[in-house]
PDB file of N, CA, C and O in Angstrom, chain B, residues numbered from 101:
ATOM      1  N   UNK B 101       5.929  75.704-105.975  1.00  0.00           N
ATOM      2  CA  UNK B 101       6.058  76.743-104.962  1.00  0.00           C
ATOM      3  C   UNK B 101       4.836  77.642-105.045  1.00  0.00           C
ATOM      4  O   UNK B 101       4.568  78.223-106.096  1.00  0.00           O
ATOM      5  N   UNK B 102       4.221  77.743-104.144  1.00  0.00           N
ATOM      6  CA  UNK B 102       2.903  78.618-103.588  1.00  0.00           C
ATOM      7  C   UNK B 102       2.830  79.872-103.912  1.00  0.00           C
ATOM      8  O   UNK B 102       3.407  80.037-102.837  1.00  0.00           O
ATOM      9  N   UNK B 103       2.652  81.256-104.455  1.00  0.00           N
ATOM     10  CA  UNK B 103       2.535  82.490-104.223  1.00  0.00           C
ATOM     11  C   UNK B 103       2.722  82.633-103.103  1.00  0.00           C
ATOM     12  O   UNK B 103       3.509  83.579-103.069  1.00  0.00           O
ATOM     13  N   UNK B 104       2.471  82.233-101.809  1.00  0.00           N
ATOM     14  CA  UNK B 104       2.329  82.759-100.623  1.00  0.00           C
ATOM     15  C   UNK B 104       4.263  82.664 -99.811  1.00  0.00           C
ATOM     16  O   UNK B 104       4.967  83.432 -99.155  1.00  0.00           O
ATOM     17  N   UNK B 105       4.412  81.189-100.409  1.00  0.00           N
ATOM     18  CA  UNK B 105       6.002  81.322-100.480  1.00  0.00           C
ATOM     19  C   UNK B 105       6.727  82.155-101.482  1.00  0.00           C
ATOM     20  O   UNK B 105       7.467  82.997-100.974  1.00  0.00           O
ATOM     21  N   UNK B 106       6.697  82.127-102.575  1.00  0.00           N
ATOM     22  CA  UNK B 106       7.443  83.418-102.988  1.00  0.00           C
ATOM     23  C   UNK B 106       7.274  84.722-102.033  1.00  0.00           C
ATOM     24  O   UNK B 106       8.235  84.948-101.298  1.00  0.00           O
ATOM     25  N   UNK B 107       6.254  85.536-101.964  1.00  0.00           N
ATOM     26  CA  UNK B 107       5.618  86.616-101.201  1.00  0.00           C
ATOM     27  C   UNK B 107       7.361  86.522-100.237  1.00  0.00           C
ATOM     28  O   UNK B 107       8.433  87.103-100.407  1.00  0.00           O
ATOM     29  N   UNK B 108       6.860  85.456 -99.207  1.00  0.00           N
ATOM     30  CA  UNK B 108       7.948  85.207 -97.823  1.00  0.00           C
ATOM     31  C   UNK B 108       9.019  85.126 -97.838  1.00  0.00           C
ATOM     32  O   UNK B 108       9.727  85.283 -96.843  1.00  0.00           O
ATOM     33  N   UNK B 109       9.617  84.730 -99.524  1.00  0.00           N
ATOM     34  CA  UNK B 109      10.841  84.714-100.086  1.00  0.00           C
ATOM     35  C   UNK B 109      11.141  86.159 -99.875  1.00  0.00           C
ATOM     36  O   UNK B 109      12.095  86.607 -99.240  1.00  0.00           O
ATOM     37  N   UNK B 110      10.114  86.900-100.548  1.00  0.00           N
ATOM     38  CA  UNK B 110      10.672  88.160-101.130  1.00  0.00           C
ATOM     39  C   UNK B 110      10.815  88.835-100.418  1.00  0.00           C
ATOM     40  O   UNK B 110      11.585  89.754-100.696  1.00  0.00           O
ATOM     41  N   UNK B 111      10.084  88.813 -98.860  1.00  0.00           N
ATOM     42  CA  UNK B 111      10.490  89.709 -98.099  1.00  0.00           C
ATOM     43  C   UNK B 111      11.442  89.383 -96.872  1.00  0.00           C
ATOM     44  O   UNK B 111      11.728  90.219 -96.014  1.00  0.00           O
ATOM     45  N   UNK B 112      12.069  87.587 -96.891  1.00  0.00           N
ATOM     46  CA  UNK B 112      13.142  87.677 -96.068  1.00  0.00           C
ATOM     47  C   UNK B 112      14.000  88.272 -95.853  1.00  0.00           C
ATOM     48  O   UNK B 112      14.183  89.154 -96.693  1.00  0.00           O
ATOM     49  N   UNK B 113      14.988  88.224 -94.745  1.00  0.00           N
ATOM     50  CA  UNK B 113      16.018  89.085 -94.085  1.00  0.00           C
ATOM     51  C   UNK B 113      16.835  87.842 -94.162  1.00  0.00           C
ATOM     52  O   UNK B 113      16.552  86.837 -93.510  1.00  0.00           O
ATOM     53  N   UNK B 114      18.087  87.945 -95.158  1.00  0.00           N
ATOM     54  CA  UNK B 114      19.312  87.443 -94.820  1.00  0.00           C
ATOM     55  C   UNK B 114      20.640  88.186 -94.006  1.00  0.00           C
ATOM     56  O   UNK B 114      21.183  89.287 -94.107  1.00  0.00           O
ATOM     57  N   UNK B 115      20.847  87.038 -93.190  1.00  0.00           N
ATOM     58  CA  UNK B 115      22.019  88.042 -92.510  1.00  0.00           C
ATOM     59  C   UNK B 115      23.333  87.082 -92.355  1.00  0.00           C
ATOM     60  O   UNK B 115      23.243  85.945 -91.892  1.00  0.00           O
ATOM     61  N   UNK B 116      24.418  87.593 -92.740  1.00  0.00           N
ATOM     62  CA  UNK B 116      25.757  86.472 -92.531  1.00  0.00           C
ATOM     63  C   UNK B 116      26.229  86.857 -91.204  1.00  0.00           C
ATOM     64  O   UNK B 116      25.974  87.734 -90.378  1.00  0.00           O
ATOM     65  N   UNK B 117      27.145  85.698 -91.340  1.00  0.00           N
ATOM     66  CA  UNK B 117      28.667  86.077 -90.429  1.00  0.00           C
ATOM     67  C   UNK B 117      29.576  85.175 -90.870  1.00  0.00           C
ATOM     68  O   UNK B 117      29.271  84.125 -91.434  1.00  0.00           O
ATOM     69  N   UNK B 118      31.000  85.640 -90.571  1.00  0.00           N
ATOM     70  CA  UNK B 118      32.166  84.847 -90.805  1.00  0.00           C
ATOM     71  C   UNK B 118      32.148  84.160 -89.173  1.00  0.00           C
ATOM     72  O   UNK B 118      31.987  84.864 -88.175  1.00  0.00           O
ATOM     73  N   UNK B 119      32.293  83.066 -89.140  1.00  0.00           N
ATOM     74  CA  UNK B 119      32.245  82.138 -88.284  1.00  0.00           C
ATOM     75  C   UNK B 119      34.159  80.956 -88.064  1.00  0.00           C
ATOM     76  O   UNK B 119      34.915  80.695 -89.000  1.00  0.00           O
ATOM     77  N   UNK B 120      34.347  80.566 -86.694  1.00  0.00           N
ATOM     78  CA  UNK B 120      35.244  79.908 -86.949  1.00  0.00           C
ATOM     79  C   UNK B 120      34.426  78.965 -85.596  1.00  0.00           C
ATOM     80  O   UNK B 120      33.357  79.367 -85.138  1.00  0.00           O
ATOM     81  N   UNK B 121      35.059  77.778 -85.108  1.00  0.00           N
ATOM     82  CA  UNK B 121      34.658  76.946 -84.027  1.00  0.00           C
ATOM     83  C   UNK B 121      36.113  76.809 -82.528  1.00  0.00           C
ATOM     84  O   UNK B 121      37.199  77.387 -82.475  1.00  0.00           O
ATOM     85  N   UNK B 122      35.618  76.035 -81.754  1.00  0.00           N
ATOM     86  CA  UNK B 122      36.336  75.624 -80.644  1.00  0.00           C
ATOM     87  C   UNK B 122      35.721  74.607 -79.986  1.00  0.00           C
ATOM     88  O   UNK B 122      34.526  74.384 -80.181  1.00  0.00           O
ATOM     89  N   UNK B 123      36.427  73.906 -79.172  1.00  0.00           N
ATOM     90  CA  UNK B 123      36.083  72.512 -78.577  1.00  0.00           C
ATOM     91  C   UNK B 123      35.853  73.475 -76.921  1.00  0.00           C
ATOM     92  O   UNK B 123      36.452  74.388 -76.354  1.00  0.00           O
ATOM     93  N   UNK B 124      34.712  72.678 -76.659  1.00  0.00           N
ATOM     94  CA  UNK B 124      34.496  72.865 -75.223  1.00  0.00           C
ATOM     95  C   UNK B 124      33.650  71.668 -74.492  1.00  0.00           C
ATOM     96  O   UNK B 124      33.408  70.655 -75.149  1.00  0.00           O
ATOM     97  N   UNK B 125      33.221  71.770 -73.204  1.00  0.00           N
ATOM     98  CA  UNK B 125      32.354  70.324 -72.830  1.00  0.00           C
ATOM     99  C   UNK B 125      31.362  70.722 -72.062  1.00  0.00           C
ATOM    100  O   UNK B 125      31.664  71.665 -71.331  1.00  0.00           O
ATOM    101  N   UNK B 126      30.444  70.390 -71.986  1.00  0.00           N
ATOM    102  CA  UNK B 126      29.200  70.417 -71.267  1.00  0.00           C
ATOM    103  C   UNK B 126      28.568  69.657 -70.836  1.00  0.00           C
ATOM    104  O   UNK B 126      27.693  69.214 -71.580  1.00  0.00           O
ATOM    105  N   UNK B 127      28.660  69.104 -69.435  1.00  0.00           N
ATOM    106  CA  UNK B 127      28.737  68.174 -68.483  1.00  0.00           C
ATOM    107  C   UNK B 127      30.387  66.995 -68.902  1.00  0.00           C
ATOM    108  O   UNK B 127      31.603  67.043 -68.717  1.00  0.00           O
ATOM    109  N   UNK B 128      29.471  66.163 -69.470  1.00  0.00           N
ATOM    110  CA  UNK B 128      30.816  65.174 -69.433  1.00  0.00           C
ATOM    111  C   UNK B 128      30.940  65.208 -71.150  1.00  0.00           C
ATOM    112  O   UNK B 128      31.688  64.411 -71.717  1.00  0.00           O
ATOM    113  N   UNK B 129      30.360  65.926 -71.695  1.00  0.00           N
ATOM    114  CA  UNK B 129      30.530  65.318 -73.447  1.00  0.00           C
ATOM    115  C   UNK B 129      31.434  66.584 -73.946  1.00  0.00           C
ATOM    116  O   UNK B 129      31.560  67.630 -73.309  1.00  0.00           O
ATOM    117  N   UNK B 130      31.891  66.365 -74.898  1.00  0.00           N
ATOM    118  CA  UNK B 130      32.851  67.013 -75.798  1.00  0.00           C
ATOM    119  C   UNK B 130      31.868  67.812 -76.914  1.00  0.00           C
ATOM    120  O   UNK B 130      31.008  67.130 -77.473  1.00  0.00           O
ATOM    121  N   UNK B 131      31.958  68.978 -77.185  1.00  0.00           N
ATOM    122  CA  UNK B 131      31.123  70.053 -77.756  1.00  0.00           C
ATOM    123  C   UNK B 131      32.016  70.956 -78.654  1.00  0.00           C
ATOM    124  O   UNK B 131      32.998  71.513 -78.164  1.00  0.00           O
ATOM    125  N   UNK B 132      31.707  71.094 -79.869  1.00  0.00           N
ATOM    126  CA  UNK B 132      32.179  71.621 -81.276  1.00  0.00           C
ATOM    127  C   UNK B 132      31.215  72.977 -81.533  1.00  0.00           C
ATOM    128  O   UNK B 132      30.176  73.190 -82.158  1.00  0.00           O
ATOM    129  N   UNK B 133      32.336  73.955 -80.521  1.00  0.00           N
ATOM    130  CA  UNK B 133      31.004  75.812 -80.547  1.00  0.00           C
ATOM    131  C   UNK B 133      31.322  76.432 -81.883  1.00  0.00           C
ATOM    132  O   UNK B 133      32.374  76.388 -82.520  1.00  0.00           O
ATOM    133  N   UNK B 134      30.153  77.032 -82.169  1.00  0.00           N
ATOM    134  CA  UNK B 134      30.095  77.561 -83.451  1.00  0.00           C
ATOM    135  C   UNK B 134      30.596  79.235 -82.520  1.00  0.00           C
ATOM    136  O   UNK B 134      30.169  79.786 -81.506  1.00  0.00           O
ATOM    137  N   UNK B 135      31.530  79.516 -83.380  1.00  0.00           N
ATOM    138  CA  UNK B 135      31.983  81.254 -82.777  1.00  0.00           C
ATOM    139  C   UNK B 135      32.107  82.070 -83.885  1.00  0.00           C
ATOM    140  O   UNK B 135      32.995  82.007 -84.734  1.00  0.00           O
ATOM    141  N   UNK B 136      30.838  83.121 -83.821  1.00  0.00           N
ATOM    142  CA  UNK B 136      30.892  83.663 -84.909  1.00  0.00           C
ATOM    143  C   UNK B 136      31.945  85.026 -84.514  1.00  0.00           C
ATOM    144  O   UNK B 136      32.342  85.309 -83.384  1.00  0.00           O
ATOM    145  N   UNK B 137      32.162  85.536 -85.408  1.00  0.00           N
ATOM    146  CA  UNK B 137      33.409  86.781 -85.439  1.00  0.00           C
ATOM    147  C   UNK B 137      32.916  87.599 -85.266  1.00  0.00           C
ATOM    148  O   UNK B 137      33.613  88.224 -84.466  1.00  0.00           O
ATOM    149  N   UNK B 138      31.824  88.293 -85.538  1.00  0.00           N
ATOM    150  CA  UNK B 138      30.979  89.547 -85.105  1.00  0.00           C
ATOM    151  C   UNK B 138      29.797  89.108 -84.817  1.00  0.00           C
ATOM    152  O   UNK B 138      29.487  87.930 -84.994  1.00  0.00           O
ATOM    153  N   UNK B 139      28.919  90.081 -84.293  1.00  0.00           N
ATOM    154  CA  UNK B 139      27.095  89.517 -83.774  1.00  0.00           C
ATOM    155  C   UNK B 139      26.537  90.168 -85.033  1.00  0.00           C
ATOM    156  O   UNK B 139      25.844  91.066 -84.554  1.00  0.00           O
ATOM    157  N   UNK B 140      26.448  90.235 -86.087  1.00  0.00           N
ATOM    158  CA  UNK B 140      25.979  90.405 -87.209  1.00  0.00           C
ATOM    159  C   UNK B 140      24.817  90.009 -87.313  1.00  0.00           C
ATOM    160  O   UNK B 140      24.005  90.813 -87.770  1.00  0.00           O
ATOM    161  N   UNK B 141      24.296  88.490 -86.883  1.00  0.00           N
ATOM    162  CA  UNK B 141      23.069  87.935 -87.194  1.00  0.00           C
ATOM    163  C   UNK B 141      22.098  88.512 -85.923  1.00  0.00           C
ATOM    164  O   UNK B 141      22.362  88.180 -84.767  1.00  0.00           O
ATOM    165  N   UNK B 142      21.058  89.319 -86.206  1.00  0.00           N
ATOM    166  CA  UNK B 142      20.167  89.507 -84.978  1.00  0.00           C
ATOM    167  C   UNK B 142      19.504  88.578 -84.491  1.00  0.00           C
ATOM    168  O   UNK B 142      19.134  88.652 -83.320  1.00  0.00           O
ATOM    169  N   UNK B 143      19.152  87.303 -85.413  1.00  0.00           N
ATOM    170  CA  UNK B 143      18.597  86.164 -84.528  1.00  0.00           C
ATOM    171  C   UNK B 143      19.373  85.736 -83.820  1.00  0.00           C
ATOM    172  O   UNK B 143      18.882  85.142 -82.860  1.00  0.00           O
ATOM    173  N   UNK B 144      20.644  85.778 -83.869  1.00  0.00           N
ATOM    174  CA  UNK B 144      21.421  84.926 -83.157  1.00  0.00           C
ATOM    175  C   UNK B 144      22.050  85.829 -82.212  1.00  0.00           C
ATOM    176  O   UNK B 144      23.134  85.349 -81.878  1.00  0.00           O
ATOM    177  N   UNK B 145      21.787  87.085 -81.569  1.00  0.00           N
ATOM    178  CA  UNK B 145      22.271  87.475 -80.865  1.00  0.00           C
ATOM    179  C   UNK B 145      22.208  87.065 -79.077  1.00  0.00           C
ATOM    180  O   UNK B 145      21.166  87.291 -78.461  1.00  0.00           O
ATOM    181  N   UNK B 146      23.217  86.561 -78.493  1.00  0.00           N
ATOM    182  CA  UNK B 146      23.091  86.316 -77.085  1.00  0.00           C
ATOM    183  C   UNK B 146      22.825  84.774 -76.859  1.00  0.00           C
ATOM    184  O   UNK B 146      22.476  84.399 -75.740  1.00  0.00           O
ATOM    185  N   UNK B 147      23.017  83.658 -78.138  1.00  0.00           N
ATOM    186  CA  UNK B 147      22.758  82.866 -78.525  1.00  0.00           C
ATOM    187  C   UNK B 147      23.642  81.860 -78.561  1.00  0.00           C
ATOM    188  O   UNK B 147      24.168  81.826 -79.674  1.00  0.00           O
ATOM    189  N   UNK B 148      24.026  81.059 -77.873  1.00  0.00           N
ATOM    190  CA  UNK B 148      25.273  79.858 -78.243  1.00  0.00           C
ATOM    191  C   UNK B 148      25.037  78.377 -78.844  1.00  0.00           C
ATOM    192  O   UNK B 148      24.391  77.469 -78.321  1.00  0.00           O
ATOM    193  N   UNK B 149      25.844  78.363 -80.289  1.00  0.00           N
ATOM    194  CA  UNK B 149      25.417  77.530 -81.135  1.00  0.00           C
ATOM    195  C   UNK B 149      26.003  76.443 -80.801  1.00  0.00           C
ATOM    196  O   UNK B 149      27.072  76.983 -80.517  1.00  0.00           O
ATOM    197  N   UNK B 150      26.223  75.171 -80.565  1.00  0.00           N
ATOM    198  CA  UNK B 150      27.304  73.942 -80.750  1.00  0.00           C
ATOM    199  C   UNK B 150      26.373  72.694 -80.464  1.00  0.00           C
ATOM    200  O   UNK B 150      25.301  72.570 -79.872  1.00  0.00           O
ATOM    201  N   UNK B 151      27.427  71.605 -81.287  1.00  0.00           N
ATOM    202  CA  UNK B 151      27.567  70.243 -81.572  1.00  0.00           C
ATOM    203  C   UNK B 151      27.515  69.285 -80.823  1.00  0.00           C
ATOM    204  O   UNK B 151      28.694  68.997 -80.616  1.00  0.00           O
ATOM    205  N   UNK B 152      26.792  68.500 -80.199  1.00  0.00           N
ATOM    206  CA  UNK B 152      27.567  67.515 -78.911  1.00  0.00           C
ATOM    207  C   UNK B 152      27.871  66.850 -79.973  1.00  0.00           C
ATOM    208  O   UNK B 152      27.465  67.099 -81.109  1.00  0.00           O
ATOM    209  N   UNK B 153      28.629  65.938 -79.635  1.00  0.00           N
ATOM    210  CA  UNK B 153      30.057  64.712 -80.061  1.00  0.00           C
ATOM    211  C   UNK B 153      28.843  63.580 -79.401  1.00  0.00           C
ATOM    212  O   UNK B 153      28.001  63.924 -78.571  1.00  0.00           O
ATOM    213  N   UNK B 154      28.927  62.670 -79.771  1.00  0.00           N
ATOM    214  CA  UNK B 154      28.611  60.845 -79.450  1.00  0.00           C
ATOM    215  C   UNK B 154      29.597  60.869 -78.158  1.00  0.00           C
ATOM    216  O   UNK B 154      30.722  61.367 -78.208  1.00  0.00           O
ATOM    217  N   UNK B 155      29.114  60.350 -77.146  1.00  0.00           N
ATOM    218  CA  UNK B 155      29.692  59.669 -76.089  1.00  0.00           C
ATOM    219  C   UNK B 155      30.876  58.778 -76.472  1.00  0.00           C
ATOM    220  O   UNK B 155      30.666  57.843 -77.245  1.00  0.00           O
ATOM    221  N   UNK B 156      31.839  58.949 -76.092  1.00  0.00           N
ATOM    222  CA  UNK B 156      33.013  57.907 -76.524  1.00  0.00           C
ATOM    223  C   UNK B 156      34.053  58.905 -77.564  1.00  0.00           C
ATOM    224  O   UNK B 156      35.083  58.440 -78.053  1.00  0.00           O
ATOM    225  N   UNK B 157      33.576  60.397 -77.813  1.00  0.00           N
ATOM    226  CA  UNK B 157      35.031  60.589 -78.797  1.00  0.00           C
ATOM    227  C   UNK B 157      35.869  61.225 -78.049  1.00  0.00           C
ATOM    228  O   UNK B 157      35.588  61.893 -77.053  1.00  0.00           O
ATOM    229  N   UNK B 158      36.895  61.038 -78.497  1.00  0.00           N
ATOM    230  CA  UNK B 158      37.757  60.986 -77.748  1.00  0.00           C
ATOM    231  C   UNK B 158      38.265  63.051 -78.166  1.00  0.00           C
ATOM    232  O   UNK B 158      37.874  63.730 -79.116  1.00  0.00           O
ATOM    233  N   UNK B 159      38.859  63.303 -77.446  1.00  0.00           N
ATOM    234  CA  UNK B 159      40.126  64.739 -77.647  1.00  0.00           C
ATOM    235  C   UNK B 159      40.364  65.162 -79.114  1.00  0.00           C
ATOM    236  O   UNK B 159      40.135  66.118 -79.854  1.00  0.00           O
ATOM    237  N   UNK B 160      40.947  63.940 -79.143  1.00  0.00           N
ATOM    238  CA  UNK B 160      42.230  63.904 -80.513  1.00  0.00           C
ATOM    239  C   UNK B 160      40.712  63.897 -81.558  1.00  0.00           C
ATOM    240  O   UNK B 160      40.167  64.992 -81.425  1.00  0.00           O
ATOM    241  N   UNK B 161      40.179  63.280 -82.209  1.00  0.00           N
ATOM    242  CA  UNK B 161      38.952  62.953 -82.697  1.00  0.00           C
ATOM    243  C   UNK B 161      37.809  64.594 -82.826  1.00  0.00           C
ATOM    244  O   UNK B 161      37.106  65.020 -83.742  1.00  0.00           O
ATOM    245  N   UNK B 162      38.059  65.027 -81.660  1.00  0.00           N
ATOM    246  CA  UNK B 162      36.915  66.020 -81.571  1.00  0.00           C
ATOM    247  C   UNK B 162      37.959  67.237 -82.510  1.00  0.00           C
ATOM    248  O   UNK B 162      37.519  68.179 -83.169  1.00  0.00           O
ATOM    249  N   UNK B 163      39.030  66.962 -82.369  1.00  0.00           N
ATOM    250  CA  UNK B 163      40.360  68.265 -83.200  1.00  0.00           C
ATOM    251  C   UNK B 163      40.483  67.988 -84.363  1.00  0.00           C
ATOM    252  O   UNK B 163      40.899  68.930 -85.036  1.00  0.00           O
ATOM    253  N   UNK B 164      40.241  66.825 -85.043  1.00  0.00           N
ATOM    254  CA  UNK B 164      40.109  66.128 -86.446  1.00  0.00           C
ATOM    255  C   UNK B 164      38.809  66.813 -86.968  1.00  0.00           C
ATOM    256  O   UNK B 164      38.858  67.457 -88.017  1.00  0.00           O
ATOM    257  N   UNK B 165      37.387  66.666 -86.107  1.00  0.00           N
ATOM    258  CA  UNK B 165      36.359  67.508 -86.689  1.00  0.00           C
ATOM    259  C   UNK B 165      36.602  69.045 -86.232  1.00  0.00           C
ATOM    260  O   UNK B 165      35.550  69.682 -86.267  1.00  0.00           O
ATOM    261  N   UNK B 166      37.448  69.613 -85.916  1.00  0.00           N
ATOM    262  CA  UNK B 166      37.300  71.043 -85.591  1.00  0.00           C
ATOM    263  C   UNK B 166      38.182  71.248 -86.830  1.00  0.00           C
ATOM    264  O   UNK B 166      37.563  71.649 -87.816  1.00  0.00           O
ATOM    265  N   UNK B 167      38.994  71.129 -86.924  1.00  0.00           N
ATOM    266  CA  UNK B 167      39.878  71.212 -88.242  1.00  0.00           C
ATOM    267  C   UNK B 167      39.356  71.180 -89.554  1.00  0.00           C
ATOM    268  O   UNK B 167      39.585  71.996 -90.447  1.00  0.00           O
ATOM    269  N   UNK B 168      38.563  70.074 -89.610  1.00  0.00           N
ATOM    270  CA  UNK B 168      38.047  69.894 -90.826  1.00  0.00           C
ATOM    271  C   UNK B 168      36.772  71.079 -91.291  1.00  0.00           C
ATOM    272  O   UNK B 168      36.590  71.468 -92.444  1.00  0.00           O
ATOM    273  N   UNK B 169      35.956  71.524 -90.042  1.00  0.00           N
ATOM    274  CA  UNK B 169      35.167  72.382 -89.939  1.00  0.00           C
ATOM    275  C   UNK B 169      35.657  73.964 -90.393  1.00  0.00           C
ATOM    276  O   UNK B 169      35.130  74.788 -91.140  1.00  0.00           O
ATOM    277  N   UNK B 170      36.790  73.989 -89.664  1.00  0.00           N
ATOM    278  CA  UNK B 170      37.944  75.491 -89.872  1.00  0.00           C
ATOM    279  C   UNK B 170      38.615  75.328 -91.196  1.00  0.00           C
ATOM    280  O   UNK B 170      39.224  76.322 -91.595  1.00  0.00           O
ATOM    281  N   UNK B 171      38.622  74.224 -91.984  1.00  0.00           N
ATOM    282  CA  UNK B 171      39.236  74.346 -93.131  1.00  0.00           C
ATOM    283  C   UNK B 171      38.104  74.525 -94.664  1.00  0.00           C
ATOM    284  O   UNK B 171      38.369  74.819 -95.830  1.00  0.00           O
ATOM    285  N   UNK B 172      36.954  74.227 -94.046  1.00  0.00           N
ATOM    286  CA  UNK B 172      35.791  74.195 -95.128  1.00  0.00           C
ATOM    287  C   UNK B 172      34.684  75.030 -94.413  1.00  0.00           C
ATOM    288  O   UNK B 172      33.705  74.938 -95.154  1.00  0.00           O
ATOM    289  N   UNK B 173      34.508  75.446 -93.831  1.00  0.00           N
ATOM    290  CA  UNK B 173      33.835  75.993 -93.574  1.00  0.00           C
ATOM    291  C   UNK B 173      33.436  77.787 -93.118  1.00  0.00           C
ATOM    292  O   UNK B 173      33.425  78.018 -91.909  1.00  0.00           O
ATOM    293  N   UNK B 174      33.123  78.989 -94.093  1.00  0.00           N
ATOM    294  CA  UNK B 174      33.842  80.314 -93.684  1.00  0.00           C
ATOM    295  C   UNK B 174      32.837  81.470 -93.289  1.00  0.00           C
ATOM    296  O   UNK B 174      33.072  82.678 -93.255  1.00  0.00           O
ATOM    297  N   UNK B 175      31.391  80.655 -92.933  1.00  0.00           N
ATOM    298  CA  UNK B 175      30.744  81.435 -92.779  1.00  0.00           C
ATOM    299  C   UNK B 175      29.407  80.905 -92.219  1.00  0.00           C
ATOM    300  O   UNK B 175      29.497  79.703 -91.967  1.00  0.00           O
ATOM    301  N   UNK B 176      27.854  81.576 -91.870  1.00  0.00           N
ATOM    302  CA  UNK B 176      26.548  80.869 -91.287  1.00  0.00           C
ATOM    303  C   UNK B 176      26.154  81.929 -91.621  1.00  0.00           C
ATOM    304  O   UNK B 176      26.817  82.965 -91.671  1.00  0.00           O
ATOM    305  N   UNK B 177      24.678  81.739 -91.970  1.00  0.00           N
ATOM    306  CA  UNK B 177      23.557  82.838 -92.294  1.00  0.00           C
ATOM    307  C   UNK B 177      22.032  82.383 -91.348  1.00  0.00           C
ATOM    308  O   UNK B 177      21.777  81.529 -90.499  1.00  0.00           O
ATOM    309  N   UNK B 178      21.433  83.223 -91.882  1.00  0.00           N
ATOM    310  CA  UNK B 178      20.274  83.027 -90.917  1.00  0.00           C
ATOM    311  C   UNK B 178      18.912  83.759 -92.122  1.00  0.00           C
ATOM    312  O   UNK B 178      18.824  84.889 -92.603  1.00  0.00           O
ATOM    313  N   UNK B 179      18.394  83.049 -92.213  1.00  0.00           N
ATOM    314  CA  UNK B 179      16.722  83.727 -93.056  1.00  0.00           C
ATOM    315  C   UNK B 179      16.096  83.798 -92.236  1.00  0.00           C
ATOM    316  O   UNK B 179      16.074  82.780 -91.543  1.00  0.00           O
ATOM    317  N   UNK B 180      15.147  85.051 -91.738  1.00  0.00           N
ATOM    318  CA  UNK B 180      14.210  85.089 -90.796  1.00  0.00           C
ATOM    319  C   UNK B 180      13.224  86.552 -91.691  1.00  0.00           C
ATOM    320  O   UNK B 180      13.467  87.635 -92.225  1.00  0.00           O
ATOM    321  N   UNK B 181      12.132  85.725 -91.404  1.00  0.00           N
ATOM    322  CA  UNK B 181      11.238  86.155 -92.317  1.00  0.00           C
ATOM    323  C   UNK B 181      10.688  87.799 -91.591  1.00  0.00           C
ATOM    324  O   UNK B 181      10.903  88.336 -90.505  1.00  0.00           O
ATOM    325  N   UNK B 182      10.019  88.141 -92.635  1.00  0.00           N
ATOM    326  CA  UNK B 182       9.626  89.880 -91.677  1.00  0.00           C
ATOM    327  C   UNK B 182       8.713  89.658 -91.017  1.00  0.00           C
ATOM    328  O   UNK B 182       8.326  88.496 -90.889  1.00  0.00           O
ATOM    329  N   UNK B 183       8.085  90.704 -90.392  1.00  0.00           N
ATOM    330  CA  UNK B 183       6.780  90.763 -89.404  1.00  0.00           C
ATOM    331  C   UNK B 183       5.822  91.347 -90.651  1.00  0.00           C
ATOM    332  O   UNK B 183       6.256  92.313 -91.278  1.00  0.00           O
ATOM    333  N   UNK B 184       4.833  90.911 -90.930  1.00  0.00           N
ATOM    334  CA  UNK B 184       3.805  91.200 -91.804  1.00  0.00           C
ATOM    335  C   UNK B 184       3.291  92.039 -91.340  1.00  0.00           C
ATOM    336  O   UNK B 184       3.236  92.987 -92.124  1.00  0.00           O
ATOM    337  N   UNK B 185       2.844  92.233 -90.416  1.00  0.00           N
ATOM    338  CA  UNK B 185       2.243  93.377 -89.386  1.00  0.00           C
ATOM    339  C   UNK B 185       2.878  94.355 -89.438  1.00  0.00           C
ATOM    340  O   UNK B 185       2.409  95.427 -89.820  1.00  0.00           O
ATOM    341  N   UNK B 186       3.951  94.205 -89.104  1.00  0.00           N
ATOM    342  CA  UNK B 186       5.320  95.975 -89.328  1.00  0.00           C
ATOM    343  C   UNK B 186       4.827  96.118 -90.671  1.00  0.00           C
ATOM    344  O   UNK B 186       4.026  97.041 -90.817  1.00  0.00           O
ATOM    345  N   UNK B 187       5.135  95.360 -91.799  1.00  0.00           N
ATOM    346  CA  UNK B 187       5.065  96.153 -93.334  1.00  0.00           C
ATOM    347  C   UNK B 187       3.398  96.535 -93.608  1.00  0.00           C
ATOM    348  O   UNK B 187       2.981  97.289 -94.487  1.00  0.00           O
ATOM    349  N   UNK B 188       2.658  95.861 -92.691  1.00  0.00           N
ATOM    350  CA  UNK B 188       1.295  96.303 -93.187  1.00  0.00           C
ATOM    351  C   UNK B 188       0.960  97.776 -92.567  1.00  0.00           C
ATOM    352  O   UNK B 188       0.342  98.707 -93.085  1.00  0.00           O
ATOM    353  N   UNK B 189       1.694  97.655 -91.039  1.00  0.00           N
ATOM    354  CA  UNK B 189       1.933  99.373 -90.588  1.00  0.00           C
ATOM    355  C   UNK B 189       2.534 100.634 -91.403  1.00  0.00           C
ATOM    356  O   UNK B 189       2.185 101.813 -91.441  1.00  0.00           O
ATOM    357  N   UNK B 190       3.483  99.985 -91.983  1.00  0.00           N
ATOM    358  CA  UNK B 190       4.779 100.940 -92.861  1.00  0.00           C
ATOM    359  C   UNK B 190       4.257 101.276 -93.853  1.00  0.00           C
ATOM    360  O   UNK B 190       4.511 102.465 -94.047  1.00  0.00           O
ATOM    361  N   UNK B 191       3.330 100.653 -95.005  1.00  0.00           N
ATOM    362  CA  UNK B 191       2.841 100.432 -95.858  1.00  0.00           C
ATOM    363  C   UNK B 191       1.425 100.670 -96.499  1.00  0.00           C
ATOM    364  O   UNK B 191       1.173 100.229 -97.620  1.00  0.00           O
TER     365      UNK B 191
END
């Protein structure tokens, strides 16, 4: 690992959210939306996350992966690095 990556380490911005999903479709395919619980993440604000499905799954199939997703899964983060420029202003 580079100095220049540590540096970028050190000054990332982590941001969570508690997240759950829902099935929806877009055009003809079956779609697995990521719905986060609050807008917590500023990258992701105004932003809609989801999955297309393979052509051919079926309903029942797309509720087997939503389930499995809602049962293991309790959260999404986001690393987005700073503006070097802001801290070289601030600084």
């Amino acid at each position: 690992m580079s100095a220049n990556q540590v540096k970028r380490m050190a000054t990332a911005k982590i941001e969570k959210a508690g997240v759950g999903f829902g099935i929806g479709r877009q055009g003809g395919s079956i779609i697995i939306e990521v719905r986060p619980h609050h807008d917590t993440i500023s990258a992701l604000k105004g932003v809609q996350i989801g999955f297309e499905l393979l052509n051919g799954t079926t309903a029942h199939q797309a509720k087997k992966i939503l389930d499995v997703l809602s049962e293991n899964i309790i959260g999404a983060f986001a690393i987005t690095a700073s503006d070097d420029k802001t801290e070289a202003a601030s600084g």
